[in-house]
VODOKOL-63801 format. One line per field, with one value per residue (C-alpha): residue number from 1; residue in one letter; x, y, z. Coordinates in Angstrom, 1 decimal, always signed. Example, Ala and Ser with C-alpha at 12.3 -4.5 7.8 and 13.67 -1.06 7.14 Angstrom:
<timis>
pos = 1, 2
code = A, S
u = +12.3, +13.7
v = -4.5, -1.1
w = +7.8, +7.1
</timis>
This chain:
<timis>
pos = 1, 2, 3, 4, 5, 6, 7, 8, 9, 10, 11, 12, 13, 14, 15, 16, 17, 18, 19, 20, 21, 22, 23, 24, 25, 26, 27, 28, 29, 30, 31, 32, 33, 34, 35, 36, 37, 38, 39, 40, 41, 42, 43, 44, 45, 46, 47, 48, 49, 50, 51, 52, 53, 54, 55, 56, 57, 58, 59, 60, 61, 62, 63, 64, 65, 66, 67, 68, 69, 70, 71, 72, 73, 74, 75, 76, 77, 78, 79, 80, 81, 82, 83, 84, 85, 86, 87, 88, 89, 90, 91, 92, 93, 94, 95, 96, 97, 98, 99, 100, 101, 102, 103, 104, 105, 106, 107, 108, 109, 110, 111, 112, 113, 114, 115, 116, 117, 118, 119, 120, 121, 122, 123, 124, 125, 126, 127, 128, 129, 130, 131, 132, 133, 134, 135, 136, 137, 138, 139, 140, 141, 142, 143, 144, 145, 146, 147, 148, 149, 150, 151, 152, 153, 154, 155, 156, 157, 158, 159, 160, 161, 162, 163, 164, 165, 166, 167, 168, 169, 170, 171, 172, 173, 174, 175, 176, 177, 178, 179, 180, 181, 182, 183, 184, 185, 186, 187, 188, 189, 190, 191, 192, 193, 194, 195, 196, 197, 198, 199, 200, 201, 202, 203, 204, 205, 206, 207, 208, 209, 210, 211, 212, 213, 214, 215, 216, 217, 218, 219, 220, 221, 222, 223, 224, 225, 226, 227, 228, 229, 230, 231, 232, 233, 234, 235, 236, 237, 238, 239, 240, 241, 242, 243, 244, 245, 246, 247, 248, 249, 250, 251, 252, 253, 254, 255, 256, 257, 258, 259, 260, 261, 262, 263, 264, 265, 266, 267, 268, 269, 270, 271, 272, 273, 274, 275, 276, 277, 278, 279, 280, 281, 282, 283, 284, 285, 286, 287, 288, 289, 290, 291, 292, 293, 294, 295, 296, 297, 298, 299, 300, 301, 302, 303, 304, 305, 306, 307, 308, 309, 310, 311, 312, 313, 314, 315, 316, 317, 318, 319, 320, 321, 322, 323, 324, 325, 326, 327, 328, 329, 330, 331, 332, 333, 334, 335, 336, 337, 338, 339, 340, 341, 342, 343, 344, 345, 346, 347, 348, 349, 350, 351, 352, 353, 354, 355, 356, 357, 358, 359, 360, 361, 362, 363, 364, 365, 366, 367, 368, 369, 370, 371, 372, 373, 374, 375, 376, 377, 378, 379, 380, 381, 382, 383, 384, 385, 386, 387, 388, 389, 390, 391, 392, 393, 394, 395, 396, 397, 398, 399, 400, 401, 402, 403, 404, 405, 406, 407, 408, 409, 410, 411, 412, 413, 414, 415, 416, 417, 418
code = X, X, X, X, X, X, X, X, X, X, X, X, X, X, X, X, X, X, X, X, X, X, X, X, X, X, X, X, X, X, X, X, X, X, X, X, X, X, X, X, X, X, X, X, X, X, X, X, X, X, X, X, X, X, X, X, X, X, X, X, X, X, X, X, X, X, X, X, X, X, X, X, X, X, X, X, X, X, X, X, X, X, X, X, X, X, X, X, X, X, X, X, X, X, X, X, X, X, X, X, X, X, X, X, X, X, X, X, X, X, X, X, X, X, X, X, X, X, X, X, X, X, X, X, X, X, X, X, X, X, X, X, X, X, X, X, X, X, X, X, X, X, X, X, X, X, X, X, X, X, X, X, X, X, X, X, X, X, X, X, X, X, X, X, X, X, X, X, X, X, X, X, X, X, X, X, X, X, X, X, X, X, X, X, X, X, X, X, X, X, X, X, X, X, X, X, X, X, X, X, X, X, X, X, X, X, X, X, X, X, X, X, X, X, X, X, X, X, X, X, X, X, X, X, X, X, X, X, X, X, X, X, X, X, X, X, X, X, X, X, X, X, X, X, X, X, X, X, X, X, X, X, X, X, X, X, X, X, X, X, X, X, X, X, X, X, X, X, X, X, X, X, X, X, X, X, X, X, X, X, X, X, X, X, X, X, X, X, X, X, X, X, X, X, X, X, X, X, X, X, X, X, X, X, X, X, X, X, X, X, X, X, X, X, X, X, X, X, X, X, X, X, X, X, X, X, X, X, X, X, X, X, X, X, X, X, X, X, X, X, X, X, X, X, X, X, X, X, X, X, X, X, X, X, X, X, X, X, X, X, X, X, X, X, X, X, X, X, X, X, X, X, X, X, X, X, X, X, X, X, X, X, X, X, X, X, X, X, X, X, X, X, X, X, X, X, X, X, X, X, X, X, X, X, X, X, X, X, X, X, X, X, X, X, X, X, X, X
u = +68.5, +66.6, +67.4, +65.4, +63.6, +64.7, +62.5, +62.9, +61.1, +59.9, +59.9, +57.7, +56.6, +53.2, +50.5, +47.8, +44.4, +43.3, +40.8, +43.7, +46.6, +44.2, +43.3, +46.8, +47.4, +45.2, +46.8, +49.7, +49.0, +46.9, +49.8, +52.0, +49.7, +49.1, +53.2, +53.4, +50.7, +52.0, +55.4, +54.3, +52.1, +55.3, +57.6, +55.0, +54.6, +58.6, +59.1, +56.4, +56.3, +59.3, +56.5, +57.3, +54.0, +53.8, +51.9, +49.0, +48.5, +49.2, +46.6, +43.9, +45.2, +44.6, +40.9, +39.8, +41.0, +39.1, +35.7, +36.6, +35.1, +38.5, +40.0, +37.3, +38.7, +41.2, +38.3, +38.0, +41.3, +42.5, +42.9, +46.0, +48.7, +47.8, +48.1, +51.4, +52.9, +52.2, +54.0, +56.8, +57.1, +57.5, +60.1, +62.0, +61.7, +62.5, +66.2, +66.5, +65.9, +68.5, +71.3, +71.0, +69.5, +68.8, +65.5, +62.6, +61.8, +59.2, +57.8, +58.2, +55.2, +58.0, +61.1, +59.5, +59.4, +55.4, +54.6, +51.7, +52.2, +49.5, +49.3, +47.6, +44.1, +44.1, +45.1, +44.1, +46.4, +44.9, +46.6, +48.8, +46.2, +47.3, +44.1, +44.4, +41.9, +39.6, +39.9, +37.6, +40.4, +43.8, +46.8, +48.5, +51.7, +54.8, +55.9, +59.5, +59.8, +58.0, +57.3, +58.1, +56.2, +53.2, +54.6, +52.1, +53.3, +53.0, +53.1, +52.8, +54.5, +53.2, +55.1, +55.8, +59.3, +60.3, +60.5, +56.6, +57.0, +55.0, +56.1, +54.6, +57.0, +56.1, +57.4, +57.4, +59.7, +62.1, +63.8, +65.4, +68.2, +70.3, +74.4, +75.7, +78.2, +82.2, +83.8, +87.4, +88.5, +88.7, +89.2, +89.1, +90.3, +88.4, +90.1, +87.1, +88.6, +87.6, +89.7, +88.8, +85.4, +87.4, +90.2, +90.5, +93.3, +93.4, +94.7, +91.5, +90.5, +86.9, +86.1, +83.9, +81.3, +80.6, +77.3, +77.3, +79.9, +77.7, +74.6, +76.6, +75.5, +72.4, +71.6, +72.8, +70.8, +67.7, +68.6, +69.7, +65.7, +64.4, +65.9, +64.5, +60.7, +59.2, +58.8, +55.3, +54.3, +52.7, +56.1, +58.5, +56.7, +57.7, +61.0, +61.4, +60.0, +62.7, +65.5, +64.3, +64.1, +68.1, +68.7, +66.8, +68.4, +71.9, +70.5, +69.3, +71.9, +74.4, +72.0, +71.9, +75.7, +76.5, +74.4, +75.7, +79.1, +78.1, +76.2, +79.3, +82.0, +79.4, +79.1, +82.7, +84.7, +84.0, +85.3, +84.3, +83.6, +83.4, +84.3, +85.3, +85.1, +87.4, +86.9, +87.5, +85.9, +84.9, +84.1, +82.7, +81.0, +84.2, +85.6, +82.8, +84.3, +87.0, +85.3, +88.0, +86.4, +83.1, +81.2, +83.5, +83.1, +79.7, +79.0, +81.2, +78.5, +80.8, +78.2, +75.4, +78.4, +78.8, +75.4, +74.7, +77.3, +76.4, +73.4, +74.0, +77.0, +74.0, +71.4, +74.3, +76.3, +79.4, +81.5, +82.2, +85.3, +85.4, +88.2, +89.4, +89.7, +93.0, +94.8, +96.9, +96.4, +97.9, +101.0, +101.9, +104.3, +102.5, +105.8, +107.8, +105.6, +107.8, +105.2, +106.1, +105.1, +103.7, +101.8, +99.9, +96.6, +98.1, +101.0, +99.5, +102.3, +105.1, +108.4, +109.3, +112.4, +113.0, +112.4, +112.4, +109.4, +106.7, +103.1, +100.4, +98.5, +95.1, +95.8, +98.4, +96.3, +93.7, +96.0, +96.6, +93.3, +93.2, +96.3, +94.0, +90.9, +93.3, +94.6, +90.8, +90.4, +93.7, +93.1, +89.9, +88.5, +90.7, +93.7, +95.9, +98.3, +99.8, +101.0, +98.5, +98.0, +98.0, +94.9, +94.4, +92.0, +92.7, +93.5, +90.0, +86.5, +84.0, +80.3, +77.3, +75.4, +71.8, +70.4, +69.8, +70.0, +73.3, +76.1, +77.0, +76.7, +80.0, +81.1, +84.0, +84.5, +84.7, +83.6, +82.1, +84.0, +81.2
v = +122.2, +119.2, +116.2, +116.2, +112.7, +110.8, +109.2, +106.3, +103.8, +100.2, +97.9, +94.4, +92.2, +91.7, +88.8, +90.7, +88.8, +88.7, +91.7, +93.8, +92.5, +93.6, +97.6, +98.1, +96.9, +99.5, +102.1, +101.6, +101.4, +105.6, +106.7, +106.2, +107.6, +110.9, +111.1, +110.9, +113.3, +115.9, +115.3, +116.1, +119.1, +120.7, +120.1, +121.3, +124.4, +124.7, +124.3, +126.4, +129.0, +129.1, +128.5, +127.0, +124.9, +124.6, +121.6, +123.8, +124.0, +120.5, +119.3, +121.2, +119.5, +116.4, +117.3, +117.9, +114.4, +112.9, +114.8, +113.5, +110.7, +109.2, +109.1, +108.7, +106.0, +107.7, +108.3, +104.4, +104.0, +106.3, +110.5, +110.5, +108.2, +110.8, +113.8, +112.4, +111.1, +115.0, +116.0, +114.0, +115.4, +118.8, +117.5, +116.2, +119.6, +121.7, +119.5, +120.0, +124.1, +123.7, +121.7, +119.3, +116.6, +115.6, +116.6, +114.8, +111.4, +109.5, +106.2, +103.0, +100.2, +97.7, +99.3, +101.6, +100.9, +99.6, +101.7, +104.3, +106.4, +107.0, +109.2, +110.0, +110.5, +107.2, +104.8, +103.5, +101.7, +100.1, +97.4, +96.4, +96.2, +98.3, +98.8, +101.4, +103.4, +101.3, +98.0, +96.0, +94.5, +94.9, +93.8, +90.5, +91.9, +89.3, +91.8, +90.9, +93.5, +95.5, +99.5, +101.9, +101.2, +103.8, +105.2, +105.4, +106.1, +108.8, +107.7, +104.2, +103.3, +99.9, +98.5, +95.1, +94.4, +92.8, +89.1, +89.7, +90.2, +93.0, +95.3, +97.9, +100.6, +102.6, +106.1, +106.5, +108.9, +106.6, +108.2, +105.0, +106.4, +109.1, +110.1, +107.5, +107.3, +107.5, +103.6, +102.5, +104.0, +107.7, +107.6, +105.4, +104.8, +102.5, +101.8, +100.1, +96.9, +94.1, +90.9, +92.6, +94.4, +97.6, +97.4, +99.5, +101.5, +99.1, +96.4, +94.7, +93.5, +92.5, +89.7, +90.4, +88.0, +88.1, +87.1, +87.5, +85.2, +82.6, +82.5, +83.2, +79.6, +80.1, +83.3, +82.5, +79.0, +81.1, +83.7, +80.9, +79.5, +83.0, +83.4, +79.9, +81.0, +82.9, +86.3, +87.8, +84.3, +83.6, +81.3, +84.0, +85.7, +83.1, +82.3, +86.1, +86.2, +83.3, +85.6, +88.5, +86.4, +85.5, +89.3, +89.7, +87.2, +88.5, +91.8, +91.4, +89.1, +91.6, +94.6, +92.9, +92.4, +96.1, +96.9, +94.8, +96.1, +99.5, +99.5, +97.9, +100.7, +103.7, +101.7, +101.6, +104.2, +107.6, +109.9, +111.8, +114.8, +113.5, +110.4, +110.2, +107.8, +109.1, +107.5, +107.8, +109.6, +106.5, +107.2, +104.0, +105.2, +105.6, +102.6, +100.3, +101.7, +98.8, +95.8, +93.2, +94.5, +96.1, +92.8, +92.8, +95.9, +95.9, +93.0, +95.3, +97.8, +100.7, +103.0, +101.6, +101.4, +104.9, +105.8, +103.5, +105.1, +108.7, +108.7, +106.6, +108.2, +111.4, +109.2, +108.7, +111.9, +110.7, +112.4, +111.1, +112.7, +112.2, +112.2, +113.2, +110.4, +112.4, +111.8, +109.5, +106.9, +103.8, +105.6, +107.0, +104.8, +105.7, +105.6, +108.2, +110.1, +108.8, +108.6, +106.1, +107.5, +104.0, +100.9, +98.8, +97.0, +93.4, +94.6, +94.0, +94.3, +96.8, +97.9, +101.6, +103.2, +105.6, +103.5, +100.5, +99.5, +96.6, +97.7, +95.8, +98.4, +98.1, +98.5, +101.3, +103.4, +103.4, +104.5, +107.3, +107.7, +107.5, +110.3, +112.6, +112.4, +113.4, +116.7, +117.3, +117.2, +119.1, +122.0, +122.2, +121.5, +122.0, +120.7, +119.0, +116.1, +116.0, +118.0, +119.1, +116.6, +117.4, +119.1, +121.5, +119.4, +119.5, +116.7, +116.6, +117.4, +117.4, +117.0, +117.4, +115.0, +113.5, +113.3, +115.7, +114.6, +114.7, +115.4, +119.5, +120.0, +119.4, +122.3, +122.7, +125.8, +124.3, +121.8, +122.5, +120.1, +121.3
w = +130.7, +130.3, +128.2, +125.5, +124.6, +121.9, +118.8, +117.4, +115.2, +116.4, +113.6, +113.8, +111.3, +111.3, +109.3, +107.6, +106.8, +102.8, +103.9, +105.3, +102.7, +99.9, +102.1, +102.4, +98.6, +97.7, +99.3, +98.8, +94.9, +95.9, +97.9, +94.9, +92.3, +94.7, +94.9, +91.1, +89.8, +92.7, +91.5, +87.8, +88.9, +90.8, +88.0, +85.3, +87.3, +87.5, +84.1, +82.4, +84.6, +87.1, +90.0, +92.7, +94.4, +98.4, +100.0, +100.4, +96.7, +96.3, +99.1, +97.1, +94.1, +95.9, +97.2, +93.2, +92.2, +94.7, +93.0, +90.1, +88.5, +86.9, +90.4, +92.7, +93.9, +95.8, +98.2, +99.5, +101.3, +104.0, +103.5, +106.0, +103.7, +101.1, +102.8, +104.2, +100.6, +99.7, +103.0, +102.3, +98.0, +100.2, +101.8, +99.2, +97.2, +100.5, +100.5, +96.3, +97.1, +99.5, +97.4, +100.0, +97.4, +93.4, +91.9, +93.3, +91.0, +89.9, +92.1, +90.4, +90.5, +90.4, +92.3, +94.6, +98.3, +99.2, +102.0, +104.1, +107.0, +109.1, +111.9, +115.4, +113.7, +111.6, +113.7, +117.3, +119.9, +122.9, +125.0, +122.5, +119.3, +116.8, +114.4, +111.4, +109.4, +106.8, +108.9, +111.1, +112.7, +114.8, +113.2, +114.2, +115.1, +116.4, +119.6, +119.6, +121.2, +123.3, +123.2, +126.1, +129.2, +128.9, +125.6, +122.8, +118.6, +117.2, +113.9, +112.4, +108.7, +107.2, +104.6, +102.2, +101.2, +97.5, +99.8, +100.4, +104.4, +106.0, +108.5, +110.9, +112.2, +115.0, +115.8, +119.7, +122.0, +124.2, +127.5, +128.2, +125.5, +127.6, +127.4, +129.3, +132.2, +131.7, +130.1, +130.3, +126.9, +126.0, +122.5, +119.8, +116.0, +113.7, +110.4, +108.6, +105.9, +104.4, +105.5, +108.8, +109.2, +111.4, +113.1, +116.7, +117.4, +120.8, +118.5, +118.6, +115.0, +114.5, +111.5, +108.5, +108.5, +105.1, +105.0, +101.0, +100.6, +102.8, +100.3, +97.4, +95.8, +97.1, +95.7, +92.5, +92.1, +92.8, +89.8, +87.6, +88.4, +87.8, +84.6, +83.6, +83.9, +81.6, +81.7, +82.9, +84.3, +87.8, +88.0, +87.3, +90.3, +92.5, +91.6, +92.0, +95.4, +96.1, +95.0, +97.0, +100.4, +100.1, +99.5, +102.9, +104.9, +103.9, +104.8, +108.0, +109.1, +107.9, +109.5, +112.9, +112.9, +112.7, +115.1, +117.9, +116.7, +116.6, +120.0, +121.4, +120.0, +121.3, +125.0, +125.5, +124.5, +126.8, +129.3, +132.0, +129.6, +126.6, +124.3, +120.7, +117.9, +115.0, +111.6, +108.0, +105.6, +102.7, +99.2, +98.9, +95.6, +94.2, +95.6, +94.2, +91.0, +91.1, +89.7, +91.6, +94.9, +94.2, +95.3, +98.8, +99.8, +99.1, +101.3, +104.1, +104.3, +105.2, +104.6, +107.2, +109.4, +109.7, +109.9, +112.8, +114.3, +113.6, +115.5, +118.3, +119.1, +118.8, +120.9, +123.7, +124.2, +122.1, +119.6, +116.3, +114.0, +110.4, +108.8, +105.7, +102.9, +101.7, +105.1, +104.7, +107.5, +106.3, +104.6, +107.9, +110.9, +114.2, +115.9, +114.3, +111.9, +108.5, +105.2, +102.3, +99.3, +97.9, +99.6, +97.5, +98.6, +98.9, +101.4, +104.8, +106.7, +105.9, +108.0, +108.8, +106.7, +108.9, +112.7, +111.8, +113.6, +112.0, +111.4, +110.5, +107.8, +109.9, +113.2, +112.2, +110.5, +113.2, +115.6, +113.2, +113.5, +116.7, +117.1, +114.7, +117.4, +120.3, +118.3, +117.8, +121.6, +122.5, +119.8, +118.5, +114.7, +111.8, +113.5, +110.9, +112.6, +109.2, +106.8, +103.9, +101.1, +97.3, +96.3, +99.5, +101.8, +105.3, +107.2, +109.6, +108.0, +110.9, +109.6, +111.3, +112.7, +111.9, +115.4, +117.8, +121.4, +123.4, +120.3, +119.7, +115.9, +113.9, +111.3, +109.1, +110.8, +114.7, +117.2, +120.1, +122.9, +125.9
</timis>
């Protein structure tokens, strides 16, 4: 069979002119007024007469706006980011039919993401100019990097972050990304902390940069200005602007680090059939619950560190095993199998009862980890290296995973090892 071709999103900043800044303003400003009158049509429907309303309906909702004379002005920016903000409401209620996701919400002015999706029909892309619907010009785009050789995008998604920085992302199919060849190491556990970012079940430990930590003074001189200006002023706006650009240099610097780390774990861990990563299954919603080290693990970013991983280890034929947050991986000597029923947070290091043997509480429960991926491979899904904890959860939970090139789904019931 062949392999199919991966898609995946090139994001560039890009420098608008005061012509474009104020077109994409503008339709950014329609696409979320479209979003929000949909949004109230559907749930209106819903409510008064248990009716469910299908894009189709919607779209000719859309097309008697625009005759009107209240919202004519829909009709001066692009048809395409509209028809797509309606496409994407449809999405958003087909995952709320399915349980999959909360009721569909409202779009802020203030907290909502500034952004418009155009596709094949709006935009044009030749040599390297990208010019969209409504504009005279190409956008100045900084090509850090470069598309695909002969690959055009399929879509293009233009969009302003709280910092004021403007961003093209371009949806284009990549066959560079393919399962790749056999590395050294079969199999690996990553226990993910905090003094240590994860620790491999190699002994390797990796340091947490802590890029929040960095800026910390930083950050907060710029909130202490922001709450010196007055509220609604053109000043406030700035000082707010000031705030927002920290945010986004912890977050990309933080961003960037994860995925050099996660690229790096994917690369090197594989065998001639197949490799696995074996992880823990977080609640870092519950976890954020403790005030003491909300702020830390926050900085962490376990969340984006699983979800890297989940589809790269899709995009390059690897195997990722989640496992339960009940197992008790730290608890548990890797040498002998003993549990101690109590280990506080501050002990790092703790000494076996029953073989006497000296673990560092990391690297031990990642080769716990680790010894939970192996009984995956030997015996299939649902394989429990230790005995069931309170509460009746089993020890592995396999989940499925977002991508679909090169990675056989992952059920409770099974895993497919092909």
């Amino acid at each position: 069979m062949a392999q199919e071709v991966v898609k995946r999103a090139l994001r560039l900043r890009f420098y608008p002119t005061n012509e474009q800044a104020a077109e994409l303003s503008r339709t950014f400003g329609c696409v979320r007024l479209v979003y929000n009158k949909a949004l109230e049509a559907r749930t209106g429907a819903w409510v008064q007469e248990s009716r469910r309303v299908g894009y189709a309906e919607s779209s000719a909702l859309l097309t008697g706006w625009k005759r009107s004379e209240e919202l004519a002005f829909l009709n001066e920016v692009s048809c395409v980011p509209l028809q797509q903000a309606l496409r994407h409401l449809q999405g958003a209620f087909a995952g709320f039919w399915a349980k999959r996701t909360g009721f569909p919400r409202f779009k802020s002015r203030k907290k909502s993401r500034l952004s418009a999706e155009y596709t094949r029909s709006a935009f044009t892309f030749r040599d390297g100019a990208l010019k969209l619907a409504k504009m005279s010009e190409p956008l100045d785009i900084v090509w850090s990097r470069l598309l695909p050789e002969g690959v055009e995008p399929s879509t293009v998604t233009v969009s302003r972050d709280s910092a004021g920085r403007w961003f093209v992302s371009m949806l284009c199919e990549d066959a560079s990304i393919r399962p790749l060849a056999p590395a050294p190491n079969p199999i690996v556990g990553i226990d993910a902390g905090i003094t240590s970012l994860v620790t491999l079940s190699t002994g390797e430990k990796v340091e947490n940069p802590r890029f929040e930590k960095k800026d910390r003074e930083r950050l907060a001189r710029a909130q202490r200005e922001l709450e010196r200006k007055e509220k609604g002023s053109k000043n406030r706006d700035k000082a707010r602007v000031k705030v927002a650009r920290v945010h986004a240099r912890i977050a990309d610097r933080r961003r960037d680090h994860l995925h050099k780390l996660t690229t790096r774990l994917v690369r090197e861990n594989a065998v001639p059939i197949n490799c696995v990563i074996v992880i823990e299954d977080l609640s870092v919603r519950n976890m954020l619950g403790n005030h003491t080290l909300a702020r830390a693990i926050s900085d962490a970013a376990w969340s984006e560190l699983r979800s890297q991983l989940e589809y790269k280890c899709a995009w390059y034929g690897r195997d990722l095993v989640v496992v339960d947050r009940f197992y008790p991986s730290s608890k548990t000597c890797s040498a002998c199998g003993h549990q101690v029923s109590v280990l506080p947070l501050d002990v790092r290091e703790w000494t076996c009862t029953a073989c006497g043997t000296l673990h560092d509480r990391d690297a031990n429960a990642a080769r716990n980890l680790e010894a939970a991926g192996l009984a995956v491979m030997a015996c299939g899904a649902g394989v429990r290296p230790q005995r069931k904890p309170p509460g009746g959860h089993s020890a592995l939970k396999q989940e499925t995973q977002p991508a679909t090139v090169g990675l056989p789904a992952l059920w409770g019931g099974g895993m497919s090892m092909n």
